[in-house]
N, C-alpha and C positions, 0 to 999 in steps of 0.2 A: 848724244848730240847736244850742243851747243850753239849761241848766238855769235858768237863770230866769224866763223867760216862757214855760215851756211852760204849752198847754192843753188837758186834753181832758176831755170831757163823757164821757156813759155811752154806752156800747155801743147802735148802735140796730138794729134787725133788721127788713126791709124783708120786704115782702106776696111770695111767691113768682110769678114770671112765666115764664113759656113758654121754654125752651131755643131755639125758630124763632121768628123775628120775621117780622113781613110788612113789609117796608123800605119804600123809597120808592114803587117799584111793580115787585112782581116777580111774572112771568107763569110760572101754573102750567104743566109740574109742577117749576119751579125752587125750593130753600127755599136761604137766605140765613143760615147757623149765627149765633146770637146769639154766639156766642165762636168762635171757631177750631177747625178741625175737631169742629164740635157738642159740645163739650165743655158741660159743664151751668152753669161756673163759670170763673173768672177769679183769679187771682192775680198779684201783683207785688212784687218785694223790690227795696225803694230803700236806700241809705246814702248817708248826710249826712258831711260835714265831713272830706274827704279823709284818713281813716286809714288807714295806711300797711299793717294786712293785707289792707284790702278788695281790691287790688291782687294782690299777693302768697299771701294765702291761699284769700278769695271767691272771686276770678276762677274758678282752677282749678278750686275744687269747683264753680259753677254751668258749668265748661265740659264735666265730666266727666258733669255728666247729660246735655246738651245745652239747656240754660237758659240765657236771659239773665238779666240784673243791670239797675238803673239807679243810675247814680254820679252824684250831685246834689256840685257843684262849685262849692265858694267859692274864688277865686282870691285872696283876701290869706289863706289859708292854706296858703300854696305848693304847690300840687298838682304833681304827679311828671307832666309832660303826658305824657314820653313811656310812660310805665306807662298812661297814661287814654287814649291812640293801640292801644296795643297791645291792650285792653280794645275799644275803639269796631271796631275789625280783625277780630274773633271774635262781632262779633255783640250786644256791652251798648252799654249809650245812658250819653252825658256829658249829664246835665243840668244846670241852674244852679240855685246856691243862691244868688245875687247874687254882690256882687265883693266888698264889704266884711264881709260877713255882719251888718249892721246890725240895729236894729230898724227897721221897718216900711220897709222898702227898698224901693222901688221904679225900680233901676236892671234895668228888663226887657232893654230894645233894648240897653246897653251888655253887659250878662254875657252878653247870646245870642252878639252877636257878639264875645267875647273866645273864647268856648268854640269858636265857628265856626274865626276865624282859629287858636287852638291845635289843635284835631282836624279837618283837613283832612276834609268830607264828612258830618263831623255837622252837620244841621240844628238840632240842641239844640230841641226841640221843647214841653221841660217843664220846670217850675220846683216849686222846693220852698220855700217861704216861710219865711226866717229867724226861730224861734223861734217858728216856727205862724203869727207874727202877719202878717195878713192886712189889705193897704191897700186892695186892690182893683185893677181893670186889668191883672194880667198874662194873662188870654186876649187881650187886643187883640193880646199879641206871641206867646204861647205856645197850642198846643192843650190843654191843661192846665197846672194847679198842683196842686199838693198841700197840703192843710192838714194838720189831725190831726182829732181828734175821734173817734177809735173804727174800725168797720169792722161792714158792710161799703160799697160803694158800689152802686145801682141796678144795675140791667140799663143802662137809661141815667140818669146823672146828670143832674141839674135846673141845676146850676153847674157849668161845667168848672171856675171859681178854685176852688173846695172841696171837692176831692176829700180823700174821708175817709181816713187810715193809722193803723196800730195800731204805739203803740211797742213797741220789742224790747229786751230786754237791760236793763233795771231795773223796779225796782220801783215805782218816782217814777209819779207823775201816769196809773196805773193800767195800767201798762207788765205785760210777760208777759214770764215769763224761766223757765216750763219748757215741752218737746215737748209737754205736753199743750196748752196755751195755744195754741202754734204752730199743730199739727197745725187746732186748731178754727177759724184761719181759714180753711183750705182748704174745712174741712167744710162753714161757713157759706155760700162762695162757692158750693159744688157744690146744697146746701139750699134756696138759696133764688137761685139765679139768676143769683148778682152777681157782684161783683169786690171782693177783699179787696187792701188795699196793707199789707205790710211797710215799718213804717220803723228799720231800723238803724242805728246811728251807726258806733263801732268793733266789730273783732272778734276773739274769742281776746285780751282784755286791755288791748288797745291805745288803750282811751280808757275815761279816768276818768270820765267822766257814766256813758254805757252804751255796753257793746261785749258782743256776743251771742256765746258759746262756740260754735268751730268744733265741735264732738261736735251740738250743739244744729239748728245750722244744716244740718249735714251730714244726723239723722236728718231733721229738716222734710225736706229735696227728695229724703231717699229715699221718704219718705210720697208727697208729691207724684208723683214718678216710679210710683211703684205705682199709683196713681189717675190716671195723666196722659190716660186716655181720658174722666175728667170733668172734671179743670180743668186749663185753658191757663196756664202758668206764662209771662210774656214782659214787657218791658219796661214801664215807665208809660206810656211815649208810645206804643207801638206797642199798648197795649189801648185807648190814647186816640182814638187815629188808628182803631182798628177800627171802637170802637162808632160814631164819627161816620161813616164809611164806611157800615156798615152802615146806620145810621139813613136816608142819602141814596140808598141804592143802589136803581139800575134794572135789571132781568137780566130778557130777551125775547128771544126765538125773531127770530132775522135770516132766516133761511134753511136750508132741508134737502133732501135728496133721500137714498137707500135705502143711503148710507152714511156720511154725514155731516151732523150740525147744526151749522150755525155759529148764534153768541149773544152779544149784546150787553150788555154790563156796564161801566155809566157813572152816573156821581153827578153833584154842581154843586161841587164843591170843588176847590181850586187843588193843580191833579196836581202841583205841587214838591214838596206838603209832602204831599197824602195819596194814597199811592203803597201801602199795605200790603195786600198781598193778603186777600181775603175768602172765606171758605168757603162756597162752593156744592156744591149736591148736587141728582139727578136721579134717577128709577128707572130701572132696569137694564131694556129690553126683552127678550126670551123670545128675539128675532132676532139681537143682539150678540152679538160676537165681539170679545175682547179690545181692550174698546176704549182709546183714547188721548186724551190732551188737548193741545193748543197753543192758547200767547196772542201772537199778533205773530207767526206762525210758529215761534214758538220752543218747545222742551217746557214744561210745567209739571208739577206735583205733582200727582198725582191717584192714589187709591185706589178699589179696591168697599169698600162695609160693610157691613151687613145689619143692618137695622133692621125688628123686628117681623117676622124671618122674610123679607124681599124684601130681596134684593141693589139698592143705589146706587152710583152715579158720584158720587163725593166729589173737587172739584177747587177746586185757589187760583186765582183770579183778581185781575189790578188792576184797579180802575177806572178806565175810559178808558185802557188798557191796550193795544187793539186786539181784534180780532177774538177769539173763543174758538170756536176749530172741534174738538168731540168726532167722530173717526174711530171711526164703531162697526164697523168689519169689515163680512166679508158678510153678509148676512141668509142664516139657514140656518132660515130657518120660515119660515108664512104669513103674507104680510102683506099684505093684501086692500086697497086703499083704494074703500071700497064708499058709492057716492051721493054724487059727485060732482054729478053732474047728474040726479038722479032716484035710483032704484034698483038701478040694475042697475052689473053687477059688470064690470070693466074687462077684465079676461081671463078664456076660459072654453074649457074644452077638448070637442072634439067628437070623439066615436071619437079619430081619431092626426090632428088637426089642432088646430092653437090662434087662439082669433076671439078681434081682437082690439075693444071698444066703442067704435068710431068717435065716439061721441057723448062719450067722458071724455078724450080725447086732440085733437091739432088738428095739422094738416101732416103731415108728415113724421114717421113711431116708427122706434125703434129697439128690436128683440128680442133678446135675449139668455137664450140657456141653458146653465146650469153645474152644476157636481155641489156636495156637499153641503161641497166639503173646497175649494171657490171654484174648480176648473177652469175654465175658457172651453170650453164643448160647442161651439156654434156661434154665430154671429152676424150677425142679419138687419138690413136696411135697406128698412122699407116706406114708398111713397108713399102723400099721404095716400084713394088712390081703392084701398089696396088693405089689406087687413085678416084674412088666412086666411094661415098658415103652415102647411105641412105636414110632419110629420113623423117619413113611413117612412122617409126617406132617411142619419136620422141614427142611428149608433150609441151605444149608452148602453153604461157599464161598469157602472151600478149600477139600483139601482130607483127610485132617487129623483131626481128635480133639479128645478131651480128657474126659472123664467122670470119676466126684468125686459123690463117697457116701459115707453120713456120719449120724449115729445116734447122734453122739454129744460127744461121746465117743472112737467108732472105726471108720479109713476114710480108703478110697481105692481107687485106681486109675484106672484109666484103657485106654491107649494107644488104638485110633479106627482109621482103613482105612476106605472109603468109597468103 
Protein backbone atom coordinates (compact mmCIF):
# COMPACT_ATOMS: atom_id res chain seq x y z
CA UNK A 1 0.00 0.00 0.00
CA UNK A 2 0.84 3.37 -0.95
CA UNK A 3 0.05 7.08 -0.51
CA UNK A 4 -1.88 7.73 -3.37
CA UNK A 5 -4.85 5.81 -3.59
CA UNK A 6 -5.52 5.45 -0.23
CA UNK A 7 -9.26 5.34 0.92
CA UNK A 8 -11.00 5.46 3.84
CA UNK A 9 -14.41 6.49 4.96
CA UNK A 10 -15.53 7.14 8.67
CA UNK A 11 -15.43 4.91 11.31
CA UNK A 12 -18.43 2.79 11.65
CA UNK A 13 -19.48 1.05 14.83
CA UNK A 14 -21.56 -2.13 14.68
CA UNK A 15 -24.96 -3.13 17.01
CA UNK A 16 -23.17 -5.24 20.01
CA UNK A 17 -23.56 -9.19 19.66
CA UNK A 18 -23.25 -12.02 22.24
CA UNK A 19 -19.58 -13.20 23.15
CA UNK A 20 -21.24 -17.23 22.60
CA UNK A 21 -22.60 -17.95 19.22
CA UNK A 22 -24.69 -20.90 18.67
CA UNK A 23 -22.68 -22.37 15.46
CA UNK A 24 -23.72 -24.74 13.06
CA UNK A 25 -25.36 -27.08 15.52
CA UNK A 26 -23.85 -27.33 18.86
CA UNK A 27 -25.41 -29.77 21.39
CA UNK A 28 -26.00 -28.38 24.78
CA UNK A 29 -24.17 -27.96 27.44
CA UNK A 30 -21.28 -27.37 24.78
CA UNK A 31 -20.75 -23.32 23.85
CA UNK A 32 -18.51 -22.62 20.89
CA UNK A 33 -16.34 -18.90 22.16
CA UNK A 34 -17.21 -16.38 19.36
CA UNK A 35 -13.35 -15.53 19.61
CA UNK A 36 -10.66 -17.66 21.30
CA UNK A 37 -10.73 -18.63 24.55
CA UNK A 38 -14.22 -16.40 25.19
CA UNK A 39 -12.55 -13.41 24.78
CA UNK A 40 -15.28 -10.65 24.25
CA UNK A 41 -13.09 -9.09 21.19
CA UNK A 42 -10.62 -9.69 18.45
CA UNK A 43 -7.69 -7.89 17.17
CA UNK A 44 -5.08 -7.90 14.56
CA UNK A 45 -1.76 -5.93 13.55
CA UNK A 46 -1.01 -6.36 9.70
CA UNK A 47 2.21 -4.49 7.97
CA UNK A 48 2.35 -3.67 4.45
CA UNK A 49 5.19 -3.21 2.08
CA UNK A 50 8.16 -5.31 3.56
CA UNK A 51 10.12 -2.64 5.86
CA UNK A 52 12.97 -3.67 7.03
CA UNK A 53 12.19 -3.23 11.13
CA UNK A 54 8.94 -5.03 10.84
CA UNK A 55 11.42 -7.93 10.81
CA UNK A 56 14.09 -6.82 13.08
CA UNK A 57 12.15 -4.70 15.55
CA UNK A 58 8.12 -5.98 15.29
CA UNK A 59 8.87 -9.56 15.40
CA UNK A 60 10.62 -9.48 18.70
CA UNK A 61 8.22 -7.11 20.57
CA UNK A 62 5.07 -9.25 19.34
CA UNK A 63 7.19 -12.43 20.23
CA UNK A 64 7.81 -11.23 23.76
CA UNK A 65 4.11 -10.86 24.54
CA UNK A 66 3.43 -14.09 22.87
CA UNK A 67 1.45 -12.44 19.90
CA UNK A 68 1.37 -12.84 16.44
CA UNK A 69 1.86 -10.37 13.53
CA UNK A 70 0.66 -10.56 9.82
CA UNK A 71 3.30 -9.62 7.19
CA UNK A 72 1.44 -8.74 3.93
CA UNK A 73 4.24 -9.25 1.25
CA UNK A 74 4.89 -7.59 -2.18
CA UNK A 75 7.63 -9.49 -3.82
CA UNK A 76 8.99 -6.76 -6.28
CA UNK A 77 9.92 -5.02 -3.13
CA UNK A 78 12.59 -7.49 -2.34
CA UNK A 79 11.43 -9.11 0.73
CA UNK A 80 14.35 -10.52 3.23
CA UNK A 81 12.52 -14.29 2.70
CA UNK A 82 14.78 -15.60 4.98
CA UNK A 83 13.78 -12.91 7.91
CA UNK A 84 9.79 -13.78 6.70
CA UNK A 85 10.83 -17.81 7.21
CA UNK A 86 12.13 -17.16 10.54
CA UNK A 87 8.98 -14.85 11.34
CA UNK A 88 6.42 -17.71 9.76
CA UNK A 89 8.79 -20.46 12.39
CA UNK A 90 7.47 -18.37 15.64
CA UNK A 91 4.13 -18.33 14.80
CA UNK A 92 3.25 -14.75 12.21
CA UNK A 93 1.51 -15.45 8.99
CA UNK A 94 3.28 -14.10 5.41
CA UNK A 95 0.44 -12.70 3.59
CA UNK A 96 0.33 -11.22 -0.03
CA UNK A 97 0.24 -7.99 -0.94
CA UNK A 98 0.34 -9.06 -4.73
CA UNK A 99 3.70 -9.36 -6.69
CA UNK A 100 3.86 -6.07 -8.31
CA UNK A 101 2.11 -4.07 -5.88
CA UNK A 102 0.08 -2.65 -8.64
CA UNK A 103 -3.15 -0.80 -8.83
CA UNK A 104 -6.17 -2.89 -8.95
CA UNK A 105 -3.97 -6.22 -9.11
CA UNK A 106 -5.45 -9.03 -9.36
CA UNK A 107 -2.56 -11.69 -9.53
CA UNK A 108 -4.32 -13.96 -6.41
CA UNK A 109 -3.18 -17.66 -7.53
CA UNK A 110 0.37 -16.31 -8.68
CA UNK A 111 1.55 -14.15 -5.13
CA UNK A 112 -0.16 -17.06 -3.06
CA UNK A 113 1.90 -19.28 -4.62
CA UNK A 114 5.29 -17.38 -4.84
CA UNK A 115 4.87 -16.79 -0.86
CA UNK A 116 4.04 -20.78 -0.61
CA UNK A 117 7.21 -21.88 -2.63
CA UNK A 118 9.28 -18.84 -0.57
CA UNK A 119 7.93 -19.91 3.07
CA UNK A 120 7.99 -23.51 3.11
CA UNK A 121 4.30 -24.50 5.05
CA UNK A 122 2.73 -21.29 4.82
CA UNK A 123 -0.53 -21.64 3.14
CA UNK A 124 -0.71 -17.61 2.82
CA UNK A 125 -4.28 -17.68 3.46
CA UNK A 126 -4.86 -13.69 3.26
CA UNK A 127 -4.26 -10.71 1.08
CA UNK A 128 -4.13 -7.15 1.47
CA UNK A 129 -5.20 -5.14 -1.50
CA UNK A 130 -2.69 -2.77 -3.05
CA UNK A 131 -3.57 0.80 -2.16
CA UNK A 132 -7.05 -0.32 -0.65
CA UNK A 133 -8.22 -0.65 -4.10
CA UNK A 134 -10.32 -3.51 -4.43
CA UNK A 135 -11.21 -5.56 -7.93
CA UNK A 136 -12.97 -8.19 -6.51
CA UNK A 137 -12.32 -12.09 -6.53
CA UNK A 138 -9.62 -12.75 -4.11
CA UNK A 139 -11.88 -15.04 -1.69
CA UNK A 140 -12.13 -17.33 -4.56
CA UNK A 141 -8.20 -17.81 -3.69
CA UNK A 142 -7.74 -16.31 -0.22
CA UNK A 143 -9.98 -16.81 3.05
CA UNK A 144 -9.84 -13.15 3.45
CA UNK A 145 -8.60 -9.75 2.20
CA UNK A 146 -8.19 -6.82 3.62
CA UNK A 147 -9.46 -3.42 2.64
CA UNK A 148 -9.45 -0.16 4.73
CA UNK A 149 -12.13 1.74 5.49
CA UNK A 150 -12.06 2.24 9.32
CA UNK A 151 -12.75 -0.48 12.12
CA UNK A 152 -14.27 -2.28 13.37
CA UNK A 153 -15.30 -5.72 11.55
CA UNK A 154 -18.66 -7.81 12.75
CA UNK A 155 -18.77 -10.68 14.87
CA UNK A 156 -19.11 -12.19 11.43
CA UNK A 157 -18.32 -10.21 8.39
CA UNK A 158 -20.82 -9.88 5.45
CA UNK A 159 -17.68 -10.02 2.88
CA UNK A 160 -14.65 -11.71 3.57
CA UNK A 161 -12.82 -9.40 0.28
CA UNK A 162 -13.61 -6.35 2.67
CA UNK A 163 -12.50 -6.59 5.75
CA UNK A 164 -12.24 -3.36 7.38
CA UNK A 165 -8.43 -2.00 8.91
CA UNK A 166 -7.53 1.22 10.62
CA UNK A 167 -4.39 2.93 9.39
CA UNK A 168 -1.34 3.43 11.81
CA UNK A 169 1.33 5.84 11.89
CA UNK A 170 0.15 8.98 10.01
CA UNK A 171 -2.07 11.44 9.83
CA UNK A 172 -3.13 11.12 6.04
CA UNK A 173 -6.69 9.67 5.27
CA UNK A 174 -7.68 9.67 8.94
CA UNK A 175 -4.84 7.50 10.17
CA UNK A 176 -4.15 7.34 14.38
CA UNK A 177 -0.76 8.05 15.46
CA UNK A 178 -1.25 8.32 19.36
CA UNK A 179 -1.66 5.29 22.34
CA UNK A 180 -4.85 6.74 22.87
CA UNK A 181 -6.15 6.11 19.21
CA UNK A 182 -4.46 2.70 19.32
CA UNK A 183 -5.59 1.53 22.72
CA UNK A 184 -9.43 2.33 21.23
CA UNK A 185 -9.40 -0.23 18.96
CA UNK A 186 -8.96 -2.80 21.24
CA UNK A 187 -11.58 -1.13 23.39
CA UNK A 188 -14.14 -1.18 20.35
CA UNK A 189 -13.35 -4.73 19.56
CA UNK A 190 -13.97 -5.80 23.35
CA UNK A 191 -17.49 -3.05 23.24
CA UNK A 192 -18.97 -4.33 20.85
CA UNK A 193 -17.99 -7.81 19.84
CA UNK A 194 -15.84 -7.59 16.98
CA UNK A 195 -12.69 -7.53 15.41
CA UNK A 196 -10.51 -4.49 14.91
CA UNK A 197 -7.45 -4.82 12.19
CA UNK A 198 -4.26 -2.80 12.53
CA UNK A 199 -2.83 -1.69 9.49
CA UNK A 200 0.93 -0.68 9.57
CA UNK A 201 3.32 0.00 6.96
CA UNK A 202 6.98 0.86 8.49
CA UNK A 203 8.26 1.10 11.93
CA UNK A 204 10.42 3.23 14.30
CA UNK A 205 11.14 5.49 11.07
CA UNK A 206 11.67 3.18 8.45
CA UNK A 207 9.16 4.44 5.85
CA UNK A 208 8.37 7.62 4.73
CA UNK A 209 4.40 7.33 3.96
CA UNK A 210 3.74 5.98 7.67
CA UNK A 211 5.91 3.89 10.08
CA UNK A 212 4.33 3.62 13.59
CA UNK A 213 6.88 4.34 16.66
CA UNK A 214 8.16 1.26 18.39
CA UNK A 215 7.42 3.26 22.11
CA UNK A 216 3.82 3.33 20.48
CA UNK A 217 3.42 -0.06 19.38
CA UNK A 218 5.09 -1.45 22.22
CA UNK A 219 2.59 0.37 24.84
CA UNK A 220 -0.67 -0.94 22.51
CA UNK A 221 0.30 -4.94 23.16
CA UNK A 222 1.21 -4.07 26.64
CA UNK A 223 -2.61 -2.53 26.88
CA UNK A 224 -3.62 -5.62 25.09
CA UNK A 225 -1.52 -8.08 27.10
CA UNK A 226 -3.24 -6.41 30.40
CA UNK A 227 -6.72 -7.06 28.76
CA UNK A 228 -5.84 -10.41 26.90
CA UNK A 229 -8.70 -12.28 28.95
CA UNK A 230 -11.13 -10.03 26.59
CA UNK A 231 -9.37 -9.59 23.29
CA UNK A 232 -7.66 -12.29 21.35
CA UNK A 233 -4.66 -10.50 19.61
CA UNK A 234 -3.74 -13.27 16.52
CA UNK A 235 -3.04 -13.19 12.99
CA UNK A 236 -5.66 -11.95 10.02
CA UNK A 237 -5.95 -15.32 8.74
CA UNK A 238 -6.07 -17.28 11.76
CA UNK A 239 -9.21 -14.77 13.27
CA UNK A 240 -10.38 -15.52 9.44
CA UNK A 241 -10.05 -19.04 9.52
CA UNK A 242 -11.84 -18.99 13.28
CA UNK A 243 -14.85 -17.12 12.66
CA UNK A 244 -15.68 -19.26 9.50
CA UNK A 245 -14.84 -22.36 11.64
CA UNK A 246 -16.86 -21.27 14.12
CA UNK A 247 -19.74 -20.00 12.07
CA UNK A 248 -19.77 -23.97 10.52
CA UNK A 249 -19.03 -25.74 13.65
CA UNK A 250 -20.91 -29.13 14.92
CA UNK A 251 -19.82 -30.14 18.66
CA UNK A 252 -22.17 -33.43 20.06
CA UNK A 253 -21.98 -35.73 22.78
CA UNK A 254 -20.44 -39.18 20.83
CA UNK A 255 -20.28 -41.21 23.78
CA UNK A 256 -19.83 -41.38 27.65
CA UNK A 257 -19.62 -43.64 30.55
CA UNK A 258 -18.74 -42.51 34.48
CA UNK A 259 -15.33 -41.38 33.31
CA UNK A 260 -15.06 -40.22 30.25
CA UNK A 261 -17.06 -38.20 27.38
CA UNK A 262 -15.88 -38.55 24.06
CA UNK A 263 -17.24 -35.42 21.32
CA UNK A 264 -17.42 -34.82 18.13
CA UNK A 265 -16.25 -31.48 16.46
CA UNK A 266 -16.57 -31.30 12.67
CA UNK A 267 -17.55 -28.46 10.14
CA UNK A 268 -17.96 -28.77 6.03
CA UNK A 269 -14.80 -26.86 5.19
CA UNK A 270 -11.56 -28.13 3.50
CA UNK A 271 -9.49 -29.33 6.68
CA UNK A 272 -6.05 -28.14 4.49
CA UNK A 273 -6.69 -24.92 4.98
CA UNK A 274 -9.12 -24.59 8.01
CA UNK A 275 -7.35 -26.49 10.68
CA UNK A 276 -7.44 -23.75 13.61
CA UNK A 277 -8.40 -24.86 16.68
CA UNK A 278 -11.88 -23.41 18.33
CA UNK A 279 -12.70 -22.69 21.87
CA UNK A 280 -15.02 -24.95 23.49
CA UNK A 281 -16.13 -24.98 26.92
CA UNK A 282 -18.37 -27.21 29.22
CA UNK A 283 -19.66 -27.22 33.01
CA UNK A 284 -17.57 -28.57 35.39
CA UNK A 285 -19.54 -31.68 37.29
CA UNK A 286 -19.62 -31.54 41.22
CA UNK A 287 -18.20 -35.62 40.43
CA UNK A 288 -14.87 -34.51 38.34
CA UNK A 289 -11.71 -34.95 39.24
CA UNK A 290 -9.02 -33.21 37.54
CA UNK A 291 -9.96 -33.53 34.46
CA UNK A 292 -8.12 -33.69 30.87
CA UNK A 293 -8.45 -33.33 27.25
CA UNK A 294 -7.26 -35.29 24.19
CA UNK A 295 -7.80 -34.74 20.26
CA UNK A 296 -6.59 -37.81 18.14
CA UNK A 297 -5.20 -39.24 21.29
CA UNK A 298 -2.88 -36.66 21.58
CA UNK A 299 -3.05 -33.77 24.67
CA UNK A 300 -4.62 -30.55 23.94
CA UNK A 301 -4.88 -27.04 25.65
CA UNK A 302 -7.42 -27.11 28.21
CA UNK A 303 -8.21 -24.95 31.23
CA UNK A 304 -11.11 -24.49 34.34
CA UNK A 305 -12.59 -20.88 34.39
CA UNK A 306 -15.29 -19.77 36.33
CA UNK A 307 -17.92 -18.08 34.79
CA UNK A 308 -20.61 -16.41 36.98
CA UNK A 309 -19.35 -18.39 39.98
CA UNK A 310 -19.51 -22.24 38.33
CA UNK A 311 -16.17 -23.68 37.29
CA UNK A 312 -15.73 -24.76 33.16
CA UNK A 313 -13.79 -27.14 31.02
CA UNK A 314 -12.36 -24.68 28.56
CA UNK A 315 -10.54 -26.63 25.58
CA UNK A 316 -9.01 -26.13 21.85
CA UNK A 317 -10.28 -28.26 19.41
CA UNK A 318 -9.90 -28.86 15.52
CA UNK A 319 -12.41 -29.50 13.43
CA UNK A 320 -12.60 -32.77 12.13
CA UNK A 321 -9.54 -33.27 14.18
CA UNK A 322 -10.68 -36.71 15.65
CA UNK A 323 -12.20 -37.73 18.45
CA UNK A 324 -12.09 -35.31 21.80
CA UNK A 325 -12.23 -37.58 24.80
CA UNK A 326 -12.50 -35.33 28.24
CA UNK A 327 -11.11 -37.92 31.04
CA UNK A 328 -13.09 -36.55 34.20
CA UNK A 329 -11.40 -38.79 36.96
CA UNK A 330 -13.32 -40.74 39.43
CA UNK A 331 -16.54 -39.77 40.32
CA UNK A 332 -16.33 -39.04 44.09
CA UNK A 333 -20.26 -37.98 44.44
CA UNK A 334 -23.69 -39.11 43.58
CA UNK A 335 -24.46 -39.66 40.46
CA UNK A 336 -27.79 -41.41 40.35
CA UNK A 337 -28.99 -42.00 36.73
CA UNK A 338 -32.66 -42.26 37.84
CA UNK A 339 -35.59 -43.40 35.02
CA UNK A 340 -34.18 -45.13 32.72
CA UNK A 341 -37.01 -47.15 32.29
CA UNK A 342 -39.65 -45.79 34.67
CA UNK A 343 -38.74 -44.56 37.97
CA UNK A 344 -36.97 -46.27 39.98
CA UNK A 345 -33.40 -46.08 40.82
CA UNK A 346 -30.66 -48.43 39.44
CA UNK A 347 -28.84 -49.15 42.64
CA UNK A 348 -30.31 -49.29 46.13
CA UNK A 349 -28.89 -50.44 49.32
CA UNK A 350 -30.70 -52.75 51.84
CA UNK A 351 -29.38 -53.22 55.46
CA UNK A 352 -25.48 -54.45 54.22
CA UNK A 353 -26.50 -55.61 50.89
CA UNK A 354 -26.67 -53.64 47.39
CA UNK A 355 -29.97 -54.57 44.83
CA UNK A 356 -29.12 -54.09 41.86
CA UNK A 357 -32.48 -52.79 39.17
CA UNK A 358 -32.59 -55.65 36.82
CA UNK A 359 -34.96 -53.66 34.83
CA UNK A 360 -32.17 -50.54 34.07
CA UNK A 361 -29.35 -52.82 33.09
CA UNK A 362 -29.42 -56.07 30.57
CA UNK A 363 -26.96 -59.37 30.75
CA UNK A 364 -24.29 -59.59 32.45
CA UNK A 365 -23.09 -56.19 35.40
CA UNK A 366 -20.34 -55.50 36.67
CA UNK A 367 -19.96 -53.92 40.49
CA UNK A 368 -17.54 -52.14 41.55
CA UNK A 369 -16.61 -50.57 45.10
CA UNK A 370 -13.94 -47.94 45.80
CA UNK A 371 -13.09 -45.25 48.29
CA UNK A 372 -13.31 -41.72 47.86
CA UNK A 373 -9.42 -41.19 46.87
CA UNK A 374 -10.26 -44.15 43.61
CA UNK A 375 -8.96 -47.32 45.46
CA UNK A 376 -10.49 -50.55 44.08
CA UNK A 377 -12.40 -52.06 47.35
CA UNK A 378 -13.65 -55.06 45.56
CA UNK A 379 -14.99 -56.26 42.51
CA UNK A 380 -17.95 -58.24 41.47
CA UNK A 381 -19.13 -60.00 38.18
CA UNK A 382 -22.97 -60.66 38.14
CA UNK A 383 -25.02 -62.79 35.83
CA UNK A 384 -27.88 -61.49 34.43
CA UNK A 385 -30.43 -63.88 36.88
CA UNK A 386 -28.51 -62.53 39.66
CA UNK A 387 -28.84 -59.09 41.24
CA UNK A 388 -27.96 -58.82 45.39
CA UNK A 389 -24.49 -58.26 46.46
CA UNK A 390 -23.61 -58.61 49.95
CA UNK A 391 -21.57 -56.86 51.86
CA UNK A 392 -20.36 -58.18 55.39
CA UNK A 393 -17.55 -59.70 54.06
CA UNK A 394 -15.85 -56.71 52.84
CA UNK A 395 -13.68 -54.42 54.83
CA UNK A 396 -13.83 -50.69 54.59
CA UNK A 397 -10.99 -48.14 55.84
CA UNK A 398 -13.23 -45.37 55.78
CA UNK A 399 -17.07 -44.42 55.98
CA UNK A 400 -17.65 -43.57 52.67
CA UNK A 401 -17.25 -45.23 49.22
CA UNK A 402 -18.72 -45.53 46.11
CA UNK A 403 -20.30 -48.33 44.02
CA UNK A 404 -20.41 -48.46 39.87
CA UNK A 405 -22.49 -50.78 37.75
CA UNK A 406 -22.26 -51.28 34.45
CA UNK A 407 -23.56 -53.64 31.57
CA UNK A 408 -21.20 -52.04 29.14
CA UNK A 409 -23.55 -49.90 27.83
CA UNK A 410 -25.52 -48.21 30.86
CA UNK A 411 -23.26 -47.09 34.41
CA UNK A 412 -24.61 -45.76 37.55
CA UNK A 413 -23.23 -44.69 40.49
CA UNK A 414 -24.05 -44.69 43.78
CA UNK A 415 -22.68 -42.55 46.88
CA UNK A 416 -22.60 -45.26 50.21
CA UNK A 417 -22.22 -44.22 54.10
CA UNK A 418 -21.30 -46.96 56.39
Amino acid sequence: MKTNLLRYRSLLIIAAITWVVSAGSVEKPFEVGTWANFCKGAVSHTFDDNTSNQLSKAVPLFNEKGFHMTIFTAQSFNPDWNGLKKAFEQGHEIGSHSIQHNSMATDYAASQKAIQDKVPGEKCVSYAYPYCENPGGATNVYVAARDCDGYPNPTTPGDFGKIKSQIIGTSQYGGVTDIQGMNRLADVAIEKNAWSVYLHHGVEGDYQFAATPINLLRENLDYINKNRDKVWCETFGNVARYIKERDAATVKKKGSDDKSITIEVTDNLDDKVYNYPLSIRLPVEDNWDKPSVKQADKEIKDTIVKVDGKDYLMFQAVPDGGDVVITTGVATGVKNSVGFNGKATPITRHHSSLVINRQQFSGNVSLTLFNLAGKTIACYKLKSNESTVDLNDITFSGSTYIARVTDGVTTSSLLLHR
